[in-house]
C-alpha positions in Angstrom: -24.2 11.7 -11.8 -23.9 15.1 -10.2 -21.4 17.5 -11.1 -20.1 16.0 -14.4 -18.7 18.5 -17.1 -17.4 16.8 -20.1 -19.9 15.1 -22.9 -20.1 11.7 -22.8 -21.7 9.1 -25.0 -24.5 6.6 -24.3 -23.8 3.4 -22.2 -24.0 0.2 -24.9 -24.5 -3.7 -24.0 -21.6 -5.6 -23.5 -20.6 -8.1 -26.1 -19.1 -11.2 -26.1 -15.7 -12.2 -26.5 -15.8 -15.7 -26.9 -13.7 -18.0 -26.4 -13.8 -19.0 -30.4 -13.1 -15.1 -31.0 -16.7 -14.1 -32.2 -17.4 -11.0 -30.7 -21.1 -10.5 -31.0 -23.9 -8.8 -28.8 -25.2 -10.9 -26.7 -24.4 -12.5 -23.0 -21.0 -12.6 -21.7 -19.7 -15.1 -18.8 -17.9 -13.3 -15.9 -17.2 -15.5 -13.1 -15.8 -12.8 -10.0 -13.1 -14.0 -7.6 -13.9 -12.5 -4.5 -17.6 -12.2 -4.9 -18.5 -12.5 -1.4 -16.2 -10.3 -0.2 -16.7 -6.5 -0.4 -15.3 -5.3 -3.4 -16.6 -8.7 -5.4 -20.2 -8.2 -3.9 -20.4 -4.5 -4.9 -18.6 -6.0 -8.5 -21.4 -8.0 -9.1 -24.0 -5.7 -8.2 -22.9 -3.0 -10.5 -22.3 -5.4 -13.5 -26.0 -6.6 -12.9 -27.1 -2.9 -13.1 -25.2 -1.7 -15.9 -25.6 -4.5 -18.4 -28.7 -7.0 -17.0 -27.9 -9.4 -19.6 -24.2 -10.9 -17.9 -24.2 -13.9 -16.8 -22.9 -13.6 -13.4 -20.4 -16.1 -11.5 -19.7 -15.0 -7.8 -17.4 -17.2 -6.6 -15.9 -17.6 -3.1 -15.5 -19.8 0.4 -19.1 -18.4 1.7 -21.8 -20.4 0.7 -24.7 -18.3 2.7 -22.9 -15.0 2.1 -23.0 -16.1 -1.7 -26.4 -17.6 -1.7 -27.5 -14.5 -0.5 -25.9 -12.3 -3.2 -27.0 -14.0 -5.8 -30.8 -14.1 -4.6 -30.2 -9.8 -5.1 -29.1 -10.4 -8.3 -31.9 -12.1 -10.0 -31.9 -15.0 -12.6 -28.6 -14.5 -14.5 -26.2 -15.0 -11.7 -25.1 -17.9 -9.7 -22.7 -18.7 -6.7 -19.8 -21.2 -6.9 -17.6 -22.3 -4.4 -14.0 -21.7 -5.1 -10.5 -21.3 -3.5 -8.5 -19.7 -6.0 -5.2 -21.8 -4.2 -6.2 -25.1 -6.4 -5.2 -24.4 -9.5 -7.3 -27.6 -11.0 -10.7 -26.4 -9.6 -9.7 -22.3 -11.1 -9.0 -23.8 -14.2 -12.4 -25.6 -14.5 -14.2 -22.3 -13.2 -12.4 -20.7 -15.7 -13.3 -22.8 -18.8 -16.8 -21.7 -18.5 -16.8 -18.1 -18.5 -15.6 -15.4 -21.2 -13.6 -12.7 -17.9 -12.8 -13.5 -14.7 -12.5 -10.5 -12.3 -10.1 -11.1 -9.5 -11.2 -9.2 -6.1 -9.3 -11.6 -3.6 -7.7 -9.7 -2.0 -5.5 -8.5 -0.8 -2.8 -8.2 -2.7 0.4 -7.2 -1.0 3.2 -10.0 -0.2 1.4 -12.2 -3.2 4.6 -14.1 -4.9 2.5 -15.3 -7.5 0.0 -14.6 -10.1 -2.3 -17.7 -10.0 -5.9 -16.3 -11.2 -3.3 -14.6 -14.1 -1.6 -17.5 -15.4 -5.2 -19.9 -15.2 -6.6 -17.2 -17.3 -3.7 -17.8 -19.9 -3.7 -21.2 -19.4 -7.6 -21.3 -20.5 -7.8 -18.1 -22.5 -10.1 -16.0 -20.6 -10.2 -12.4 -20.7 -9.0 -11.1 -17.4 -9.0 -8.1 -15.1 -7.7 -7.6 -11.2 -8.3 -4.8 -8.6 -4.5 -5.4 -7.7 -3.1 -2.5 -5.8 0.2 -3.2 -4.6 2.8 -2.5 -7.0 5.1 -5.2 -6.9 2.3 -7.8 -7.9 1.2 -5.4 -10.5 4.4 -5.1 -12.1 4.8 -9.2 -11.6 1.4 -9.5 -13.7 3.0 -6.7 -16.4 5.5 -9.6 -16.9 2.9 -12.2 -18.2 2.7 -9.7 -21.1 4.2 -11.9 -24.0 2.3 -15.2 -22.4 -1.1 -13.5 -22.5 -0.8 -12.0 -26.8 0.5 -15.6 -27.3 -2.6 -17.0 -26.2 -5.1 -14.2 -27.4 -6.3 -13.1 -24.1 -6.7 -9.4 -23.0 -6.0 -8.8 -19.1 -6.1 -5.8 -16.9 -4.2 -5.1 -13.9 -4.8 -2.3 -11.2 -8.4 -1.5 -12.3 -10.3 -0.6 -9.4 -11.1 2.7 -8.4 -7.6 3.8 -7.4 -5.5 2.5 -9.0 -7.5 2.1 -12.0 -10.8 4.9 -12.6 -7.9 7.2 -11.5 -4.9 6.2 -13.8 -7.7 6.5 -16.6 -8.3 10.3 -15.2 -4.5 10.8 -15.6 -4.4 9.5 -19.2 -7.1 11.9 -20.3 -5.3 14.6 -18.6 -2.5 14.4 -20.1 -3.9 13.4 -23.7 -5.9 16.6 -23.6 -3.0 18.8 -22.6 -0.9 17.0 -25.6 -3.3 17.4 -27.7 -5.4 20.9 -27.3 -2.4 22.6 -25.4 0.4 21.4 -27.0 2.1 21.4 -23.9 4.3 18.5 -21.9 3.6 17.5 -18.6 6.0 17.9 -15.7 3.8 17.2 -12.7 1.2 14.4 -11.9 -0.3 14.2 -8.3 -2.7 11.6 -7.0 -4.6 12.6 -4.0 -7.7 10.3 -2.2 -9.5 10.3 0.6 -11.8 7.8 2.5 -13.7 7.9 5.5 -13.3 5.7 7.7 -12.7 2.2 5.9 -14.9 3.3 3.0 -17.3 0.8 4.3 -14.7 -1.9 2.7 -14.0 -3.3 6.2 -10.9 -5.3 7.0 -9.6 -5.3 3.1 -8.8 -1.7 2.7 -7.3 -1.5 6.8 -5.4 -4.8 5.7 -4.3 -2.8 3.0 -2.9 0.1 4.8 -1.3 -1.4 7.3 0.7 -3.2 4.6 1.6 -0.4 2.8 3.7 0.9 5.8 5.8 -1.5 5.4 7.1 -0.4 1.8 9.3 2.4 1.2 7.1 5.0 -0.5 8.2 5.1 -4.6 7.8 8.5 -6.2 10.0 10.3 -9.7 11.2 14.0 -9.2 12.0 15.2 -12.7 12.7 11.9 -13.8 14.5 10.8 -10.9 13.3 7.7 -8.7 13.3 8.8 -5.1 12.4 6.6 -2.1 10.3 8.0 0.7 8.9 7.2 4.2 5.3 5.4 4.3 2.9 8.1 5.6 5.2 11.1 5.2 5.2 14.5 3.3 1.6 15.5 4.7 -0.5 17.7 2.4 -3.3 19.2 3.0 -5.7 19.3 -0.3 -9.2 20.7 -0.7 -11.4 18.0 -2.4 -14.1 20.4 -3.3 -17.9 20.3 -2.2 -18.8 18.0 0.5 -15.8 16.8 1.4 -13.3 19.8 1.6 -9.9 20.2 3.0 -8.2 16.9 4.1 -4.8 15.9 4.9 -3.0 13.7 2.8 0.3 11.1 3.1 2.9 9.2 0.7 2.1 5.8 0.1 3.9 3.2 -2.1 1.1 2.9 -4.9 1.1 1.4 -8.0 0.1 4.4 -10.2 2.6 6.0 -9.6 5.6 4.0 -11.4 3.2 3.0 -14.1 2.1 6.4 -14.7 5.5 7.3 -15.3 6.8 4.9 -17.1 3.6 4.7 -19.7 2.3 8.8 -19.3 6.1 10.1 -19.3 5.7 12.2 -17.1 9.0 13.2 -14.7 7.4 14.4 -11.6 4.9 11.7 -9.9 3.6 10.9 -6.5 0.7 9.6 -5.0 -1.3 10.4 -1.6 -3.9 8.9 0.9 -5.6 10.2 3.7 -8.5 9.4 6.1 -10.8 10.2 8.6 -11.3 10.7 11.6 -8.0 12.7 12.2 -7.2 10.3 14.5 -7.1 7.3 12.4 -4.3 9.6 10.7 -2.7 10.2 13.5 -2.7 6.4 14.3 -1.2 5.6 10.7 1.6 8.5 11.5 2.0 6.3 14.9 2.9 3.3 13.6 4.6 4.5 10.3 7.0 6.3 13.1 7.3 3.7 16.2 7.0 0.4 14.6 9.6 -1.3 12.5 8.6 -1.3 9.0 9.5 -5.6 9.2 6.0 -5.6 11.4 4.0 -4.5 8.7 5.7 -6.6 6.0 4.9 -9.9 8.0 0.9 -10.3 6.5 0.2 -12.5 8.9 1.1 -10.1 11.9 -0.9 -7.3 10.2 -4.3 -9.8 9.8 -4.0 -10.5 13.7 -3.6 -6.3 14.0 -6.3 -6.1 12.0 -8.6 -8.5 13.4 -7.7 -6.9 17.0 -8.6 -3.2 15.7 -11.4 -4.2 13.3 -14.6 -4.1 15.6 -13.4 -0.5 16.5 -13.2 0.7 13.1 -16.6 -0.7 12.1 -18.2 1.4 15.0 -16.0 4.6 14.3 -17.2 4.0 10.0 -21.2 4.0 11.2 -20.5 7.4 12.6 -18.0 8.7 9.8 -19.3 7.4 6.9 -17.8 6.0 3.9 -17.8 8.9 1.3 -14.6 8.5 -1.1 -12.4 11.3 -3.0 -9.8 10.9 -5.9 -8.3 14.2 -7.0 -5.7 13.7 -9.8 -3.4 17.2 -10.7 -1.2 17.7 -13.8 0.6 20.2 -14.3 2.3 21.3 -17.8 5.4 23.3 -18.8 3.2 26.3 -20.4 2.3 27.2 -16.3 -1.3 25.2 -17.0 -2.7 23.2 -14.3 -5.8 21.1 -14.7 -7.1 18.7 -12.5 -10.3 15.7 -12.4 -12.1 15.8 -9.3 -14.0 12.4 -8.5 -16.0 12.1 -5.4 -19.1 9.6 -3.9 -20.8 9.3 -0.9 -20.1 5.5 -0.7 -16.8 3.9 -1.3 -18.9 0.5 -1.3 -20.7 0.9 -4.1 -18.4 3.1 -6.1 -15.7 0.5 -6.3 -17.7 -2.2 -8.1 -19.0 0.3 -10.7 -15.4 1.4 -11.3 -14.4 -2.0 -11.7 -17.9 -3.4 -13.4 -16.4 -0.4 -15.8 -13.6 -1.9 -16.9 -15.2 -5.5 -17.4 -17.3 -3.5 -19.6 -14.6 -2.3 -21.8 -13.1 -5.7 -22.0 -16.1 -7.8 -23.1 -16.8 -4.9 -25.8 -13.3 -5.4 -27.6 -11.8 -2.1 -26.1 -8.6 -4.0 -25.2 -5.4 -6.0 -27.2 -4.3 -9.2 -26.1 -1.5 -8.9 -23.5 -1.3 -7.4 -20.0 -1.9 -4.1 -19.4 -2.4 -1.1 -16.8 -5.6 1.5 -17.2 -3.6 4.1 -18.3 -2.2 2.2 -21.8 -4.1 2.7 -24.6 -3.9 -0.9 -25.9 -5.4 -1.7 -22.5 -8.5 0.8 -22.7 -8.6 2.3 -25.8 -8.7 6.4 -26.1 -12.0 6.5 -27.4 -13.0 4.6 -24.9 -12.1 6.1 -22.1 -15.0 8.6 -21.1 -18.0 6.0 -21.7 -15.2 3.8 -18.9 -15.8 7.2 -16.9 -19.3 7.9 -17.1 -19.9 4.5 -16.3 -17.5 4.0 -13.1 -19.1 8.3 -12.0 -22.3 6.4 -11.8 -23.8 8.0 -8.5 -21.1 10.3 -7.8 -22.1 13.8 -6.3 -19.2 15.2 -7.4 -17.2 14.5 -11.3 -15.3 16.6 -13.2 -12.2 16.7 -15.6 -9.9 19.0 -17.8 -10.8 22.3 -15.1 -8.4 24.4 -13.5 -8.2 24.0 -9.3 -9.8 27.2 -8.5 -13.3 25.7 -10.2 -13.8 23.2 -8.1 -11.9 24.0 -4.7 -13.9 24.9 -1.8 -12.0 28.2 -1.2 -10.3 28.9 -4.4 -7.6 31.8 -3.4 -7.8 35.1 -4.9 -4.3 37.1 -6.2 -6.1 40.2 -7.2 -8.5 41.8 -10.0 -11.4 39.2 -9.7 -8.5 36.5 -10.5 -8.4 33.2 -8.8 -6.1 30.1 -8.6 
C-alpha cells in the first residue's frame, strides 16, 4: 500500500455473527449476489485474500463463469445458482450463511429491496454496493424492520459510495475533534479510466445517471442540477493528474449531508479518454433525459457501444481515483486522496472491507450508510481503510491539497496551496 500516511492497526480474522448471536472467531458464511459478475468476482477474491478462513458462497445465473471462480478460490468456496427475483429460492440461500453481499447490479430504476427484506426475513447480516440514491434511501427505510429482527445491513458500500463516505466521516471527525472547527464544504471527486475494467455495469450505470436531475446542498439548501454539468478540472495527484470532472446524482451526497451535517455538498465523476467525456456531455445535452430513464433502452445502448469500450479500456487502462475535499469555517482545507491502478480489483477489497467490519461486530442492528457510526463504528474505520487501500499506489488522509497535488500553486515566500 503505497503512499499511505496515517497509522493504522493490524488486520484481525473475521468472526462470526451467528445466527444464534454468538460472536466467536472462527468461519463466517457469506454467500455473494452477483458473484459472477465483476464486482461479485473481484468480492470474492478479496474476501478469500484477506481472511482465508470465509466460507465463500458465489452465487449467480453462470454456472461455468462460477465454476470457474470458485476453482481460484480454493476449498472454502462454492458456486450456487441463484436468481435473486424468487424470493423462495433467496430465502433458502439465505438461511445458510451468516452476510449476504448484494453486487447485482445495477441498481438504478429498482422499485424494490428484495435481497434487503429476505435478509430480514431470515436474519442475515447484510451489505449492498447500491449506488443510486433513490434505492439507497428506499433500503434506509427498512431501518426499524432490520433492529426488530437483530440484523445489521449496509447500504452504498462499495468503493464510491462507500470507502469514500468513510473518507468523509474521518475528515470531518478529525476537524471536530483536533481543529475544533465546523465544516462548510464537502466535495467528492473520481475518476476512472475507461470502464475501470467493470465492463457493461459501470457504463450501464452512467448512462442511467443522466437521466436524474443531479442532487447537491449549498449552505444547506437543496439545489437541483443538470447530469454532467458544472465541469471541474481537479488534480488527482501522482499518476493520474489533472482530470476533468462532472455533477452526477450520487448517493453520498444527500447522505453525507444529512448524517455529516455539513451545508455545502456535491459530488463529481469523470473519465477517460476525453472523448468518452465528451460523449457523456453529448448525450446529457441532445438526448431527452426520459431516454436514459427507460433501463431497458439504455441496456440495448449499452450492448450497442459495449465492444467499443472494451477495446478503447485495453488501451486506457482501468486505474481509479477518489479525492474527497472538506473544507472548515477556520479557512482549513484537508483532503483524502485514494488512487489504484485497477478499478477491478480495488472494488472487491473496498467492499470485502466492509463484510469484514460486519462479521467482527463493528455494526448495530438496523440499516445504515458508511458514513454513520452505528453502521461502522469510529474506531473502526481506519483498519475498514487500510484494508479496502490494499494495493493502492496512491492513499492518503487529513493533508492539505498542496501535499499531494501534482503542481501545488505557489502565493509567495516558499508558501503553497
Amino acid at each position: 500500500m503505497a503512499g499511505a500516511s496515517i497509522p493504522l492497526p493490524s488486520p484481525s480474522l473475521a468472526s462470526t455473527i451467528s445466527k444464534e448471536g454468538t460472536n466467536k472467531p472462527t468461519s463466517s458464511r457469506v454467500l455473494v449476489l452477483g458473484g459472477t459478475g465483476r464486482v461479485g468476482g473481484s468480492t470474492a477474491t478479496a474476501l478469500s485474500k484477506l481472511c482465508p478462513s470465509l466460507q465463500i458462497q458465489v452465487a449467480g445465473r453462470n454456472r461455468e463463469k462460477g465454476a470457474a471462480l470458485v476453482s481460484k478460490l480454493g476449498e472454502k468456496s462454492e458456486f450456487v445458482e441463484l436468481d435473486i427475483n424468487n424470493r423462495i429460492l433467496l430465502e433458502r440461500a439465505l438461511d445458510d450463511v451468516d452476510l449476504v453481499v448484494h453486487t447485482a447490479g445495477p441498481f438504478q430504476r429498482q422499485e424494490k429491496c428484495t435481497v434487503l427484506e429476505a435478509a430480514i426475513s431470515t436474519k442475515t447480516a447484510y451489505i449492498d454496493v447500491c449506488d443510486d440514491t433513490e434505492y439507497s434511501w428506499r433500503a434506509k427505510g427498512f431501518h426499524n424492520e432490520a433492529v426488530a429482527a437483530g440484523i445489521p445491513a449496509i447500504t452504498t458500500a462499495g468503493i464510491y459510495p462507500g470507502v469514500s463516505n468513510v473518507m468523509a466521516a474521518e475528515l470531518v471527525h478529525a476537524a471536530r475533534r483536533k481543529d475544533e472547527a465546523e465544516p462548510e464544504r464537502l466535495r467528492f471527486f473520481y475518476y476512472t479510466a475507461g470502464s475501470g475494467g467493470a465492463g457493461p455495469t459501470i457504463l450501464t450505470t452512467s448512462l442511467l445517471l443522466l437521466g436524474e436531475d443531479v442532487i447537491a446542498y449549498n449552505k444547506g439548501e437543496k439545489v437541483k442540477l443538470k447530469p454532467y454539468s458544472g465541469a471541474l478540472s481537479i488534480d488527482f495527484g501522482k499518476g493520474v493528474r489533472t482530470k476533468d470532472v462532472y455533477l452526477l446524482n450520487l448517493p453520498e451526497v444527500k447522505s453525507a449531508h444529512e448524517i455529516l451535517k455539513v451545508p455545502t455538498v456535491s459530488a463529481r465523476f469523470g473519465t477517460a479518454p476525453f472523448f468518452w467525456n465528451w460523449g457523456m456531455l453529448a448525450f446529457a445535452k441532445f438526448f431527452p433525459m426520459e431516454t436514459f430513464r427507460d433501463k431497458n433502452k439504455v441496456l440495448q445502448l449499452v450492448q450497442l457501444i459495449d465492444p467499443l469500450v472494451r477495446v478503447v479500456d485495453g488501451i486506457a487502462g482501468e486505474s481509479v481515483s477518489m479525492r474527497v475535499d472538506l473544507e472548515c469555517t477556520n479557512g482549513k482545507t484537508t483532503i483524502g486522496l485514494f488512487t489504484h491502478k485497477k478499478l477491478s480489483v480495488s472494488v472487491g477489497y473496498a467492499t470485502a472491507a466492509f463484510v469484514l467490519a460486519v462479521l467482527e461486530g463493528s455494526t448495530q442492528p438496523g440499516v445504515w450508510f458508511p458514513e454513520e457510526p452505528e453502521g461502522i463504528a469510529i474506531e473502526a474505520r481506519k483498519l475498514l481503510l487500510q484494508r479496502a487501500a490494499e494495493g493502492t499506489s496512491n492513499f492518503v488522509m487529513y493533508k492539505p491539497p498542496w501535499m499531494v497535488e501534482t503542481d501545488p500553486k505557489e502565493v509567495g515566500l516558499g508558501i503553497y496551496v
